[in-house]
C-alpha positions as CSV (number, residue, x, y, z in Angstrom):
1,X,-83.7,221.2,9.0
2,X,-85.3,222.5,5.7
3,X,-86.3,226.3,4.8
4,X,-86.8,227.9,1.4
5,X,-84.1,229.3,-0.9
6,X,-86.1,230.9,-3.9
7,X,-88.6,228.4,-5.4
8,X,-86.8,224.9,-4.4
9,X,-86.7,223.8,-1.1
10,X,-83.8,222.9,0.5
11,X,-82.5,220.3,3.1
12,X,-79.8,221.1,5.6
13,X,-78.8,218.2,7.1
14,X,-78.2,219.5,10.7
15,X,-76.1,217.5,13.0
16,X,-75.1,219.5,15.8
17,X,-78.8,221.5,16.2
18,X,-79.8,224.8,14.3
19,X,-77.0,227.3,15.6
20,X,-73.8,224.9,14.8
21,X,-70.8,226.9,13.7
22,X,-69.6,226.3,10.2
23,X,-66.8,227.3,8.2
24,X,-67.0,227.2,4.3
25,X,-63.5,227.1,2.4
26,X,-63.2,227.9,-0.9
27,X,-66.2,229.6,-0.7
28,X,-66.7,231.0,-4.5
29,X,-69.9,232.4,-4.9
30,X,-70.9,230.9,-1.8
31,X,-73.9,228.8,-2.4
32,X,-73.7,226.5,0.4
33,X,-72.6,228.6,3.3
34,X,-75.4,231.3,2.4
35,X,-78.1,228.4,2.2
36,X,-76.9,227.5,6.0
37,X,-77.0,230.7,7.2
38,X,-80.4,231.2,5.9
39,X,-80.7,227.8,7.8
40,X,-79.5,229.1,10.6
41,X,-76.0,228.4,11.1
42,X,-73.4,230.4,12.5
43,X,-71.4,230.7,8.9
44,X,-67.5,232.1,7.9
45,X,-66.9,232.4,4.7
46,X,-63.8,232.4,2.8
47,X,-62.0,232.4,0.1
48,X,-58.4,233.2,-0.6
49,X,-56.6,236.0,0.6
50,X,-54.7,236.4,-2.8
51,X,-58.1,236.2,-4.9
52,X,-59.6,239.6,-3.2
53,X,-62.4,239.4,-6.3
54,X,-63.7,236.0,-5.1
55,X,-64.3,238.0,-1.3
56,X,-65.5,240.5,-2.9
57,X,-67.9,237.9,-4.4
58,X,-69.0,236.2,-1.3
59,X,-69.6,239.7,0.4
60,X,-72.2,240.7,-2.3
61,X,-73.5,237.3,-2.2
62,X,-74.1,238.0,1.8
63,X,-76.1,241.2,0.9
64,X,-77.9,240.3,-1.1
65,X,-79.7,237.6,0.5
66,X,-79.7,239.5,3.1
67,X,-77.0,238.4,5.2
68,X,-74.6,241.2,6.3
69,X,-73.4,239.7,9.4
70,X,-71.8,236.8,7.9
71,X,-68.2,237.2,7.7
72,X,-66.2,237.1,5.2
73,X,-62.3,236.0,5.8
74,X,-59.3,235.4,3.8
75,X,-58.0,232.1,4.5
76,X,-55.1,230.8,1.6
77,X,-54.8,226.9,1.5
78,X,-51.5,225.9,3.7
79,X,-51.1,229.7,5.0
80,X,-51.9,230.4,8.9
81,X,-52.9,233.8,8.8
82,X,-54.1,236.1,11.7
83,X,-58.2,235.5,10.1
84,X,-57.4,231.5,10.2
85,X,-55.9,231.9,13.6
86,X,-59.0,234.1,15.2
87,X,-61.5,231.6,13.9
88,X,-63.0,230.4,16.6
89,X,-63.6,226.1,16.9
90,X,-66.1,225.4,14.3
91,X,-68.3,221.9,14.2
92,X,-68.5,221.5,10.5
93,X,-66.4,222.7,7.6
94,X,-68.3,222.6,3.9
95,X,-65.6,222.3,0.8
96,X,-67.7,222.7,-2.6
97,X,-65.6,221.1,-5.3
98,X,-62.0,222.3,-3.7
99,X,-60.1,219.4,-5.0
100,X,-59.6,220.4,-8.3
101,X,-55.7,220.8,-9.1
102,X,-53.8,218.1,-7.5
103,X,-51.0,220.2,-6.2
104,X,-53.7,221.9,-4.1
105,X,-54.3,218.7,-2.0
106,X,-52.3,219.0,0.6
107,X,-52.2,222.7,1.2
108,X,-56.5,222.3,1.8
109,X,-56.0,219.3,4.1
110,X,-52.9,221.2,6.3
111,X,-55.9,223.8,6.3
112,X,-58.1,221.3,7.6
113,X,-56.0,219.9,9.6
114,X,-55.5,223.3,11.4
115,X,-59.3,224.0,12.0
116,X,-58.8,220.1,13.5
117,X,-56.6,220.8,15.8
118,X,-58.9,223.5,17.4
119,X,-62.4,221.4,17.7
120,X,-60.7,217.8,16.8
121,X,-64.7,216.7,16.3
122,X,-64.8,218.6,13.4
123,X,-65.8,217.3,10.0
124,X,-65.1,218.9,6.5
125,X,-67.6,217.5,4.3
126,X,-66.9,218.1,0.7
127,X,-68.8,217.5,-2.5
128,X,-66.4,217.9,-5.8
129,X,-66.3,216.5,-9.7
130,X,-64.1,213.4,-10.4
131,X,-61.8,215.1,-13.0
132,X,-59.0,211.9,-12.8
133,X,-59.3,208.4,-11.7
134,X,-55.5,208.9,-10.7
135,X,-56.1,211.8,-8.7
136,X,-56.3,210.5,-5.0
137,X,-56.5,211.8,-1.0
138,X,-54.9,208.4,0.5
139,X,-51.7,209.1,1.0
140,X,-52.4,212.7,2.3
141,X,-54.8,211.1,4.4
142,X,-52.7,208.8,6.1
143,X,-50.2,211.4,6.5
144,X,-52.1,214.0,8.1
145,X,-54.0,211.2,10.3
146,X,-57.6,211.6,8.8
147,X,-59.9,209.4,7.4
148,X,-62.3,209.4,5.1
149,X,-66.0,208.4,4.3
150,X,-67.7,208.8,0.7
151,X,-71.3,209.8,1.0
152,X,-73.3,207.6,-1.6
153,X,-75.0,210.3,-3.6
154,X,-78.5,208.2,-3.7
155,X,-78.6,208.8,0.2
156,X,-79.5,212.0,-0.6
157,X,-81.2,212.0,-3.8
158,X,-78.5,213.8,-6.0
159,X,-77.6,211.0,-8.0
160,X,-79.3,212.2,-10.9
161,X,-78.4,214.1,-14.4
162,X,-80.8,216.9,-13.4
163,X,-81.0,218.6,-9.3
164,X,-83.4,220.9,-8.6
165,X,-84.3,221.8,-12.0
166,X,-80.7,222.5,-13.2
167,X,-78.5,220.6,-15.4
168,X,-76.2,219.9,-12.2
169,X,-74.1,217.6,-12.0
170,X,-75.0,217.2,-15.8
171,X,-72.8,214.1,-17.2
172,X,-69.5,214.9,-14.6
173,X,-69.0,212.3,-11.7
174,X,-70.0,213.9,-8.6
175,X,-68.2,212.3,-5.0
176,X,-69.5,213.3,-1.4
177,X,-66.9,212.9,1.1
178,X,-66.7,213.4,4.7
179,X,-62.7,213.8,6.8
180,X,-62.3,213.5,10.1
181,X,-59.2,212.5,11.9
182,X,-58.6,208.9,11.5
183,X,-57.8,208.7,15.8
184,X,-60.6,207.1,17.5
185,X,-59.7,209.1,21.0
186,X,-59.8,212.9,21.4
187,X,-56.8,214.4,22.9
């Protein structure tokens, strides 16, 4: 699916059709979940419950572009929470640049493995910058029975210096990855 963000177009690479429901964690300023919502996607976004600045954020990012019926939640890596546990089932789950502080790890992935556990076809997809070759999700992987498949950037175009007229990614090593649970048979 494409549709226009400003002056750049945008792809959103829609796998389930044009209403699928998506959960962005982490959500910052909330680039990604606004551009599918303008898409058309059913979007939650959120952000820590401890940080209520970076809500606040993705609130005023929702109006204005126009968006005032996406919700905004709280959801704090490796807490359940009454807004984690009324999420409904949701078919994709976006993480910009979440692993960033190794002692975060496995608090996102118990996260994602709770949103798992509700739709177990669920995939987070996750772009974020290589800050250490010794950082790694194996082990957590393995633990919380997920696998994982990195996204060549090239697929997509994005292995440039420069994307869409911005210095992004600039210099910094940019992965894609998708999770999924490793178990080839839904329970």
């Amino acid at each position: 699916m494409e549709c226009t963000s400003g002056p750049v177009l945008w792809s959103w690479p829609s796998t389930y059709g044009f209403t699928e429901d998506l959960c962005l964690i982490g959500a910052g300023v909330s680039l990604p979940g606004i551009l599918a919502a303008k898409c058309g996607a059913e979007v939650t976004l959120s952000d820590s419950s401890e940080l209520p600045h970076c809500l606040e954020i993705s609130k005023q990012s929702c109006q204005l572009n126009n968006l005032p019926q996406v919700p905004v939640i709280g959801v704090t890596w490796g807490h359940i929470s009454p807004d984690l546990l009324a999420l409904p089932p949701q078919d994709l789950i976006l993480a910009s640049d979440v692993f960033f502080e190794p002692e975060d790890f496995e608090d996102i992935l118990t996260t994602v493995y709770f949103l798992m556990q509700k739709n177990p076809k669920v995939q987070l997809w996750s772009t974020y910058q290589v800050r250490s070759a010794d950082w790694s999700l194996e082990a957590l992987l393995y633990k919380w029975d997920m696998k994982c498949v990195h996204i060549p950037l090239e697929s997509f175009d994005a292995d440039k210096e420069e994307i869409a007229d911005s210095a992004l990614p600039g210099r910094h090593t940019v992965e894609m990855l998708v999770i999924s649970f490793a178990r080839d048979s839904v329970l």
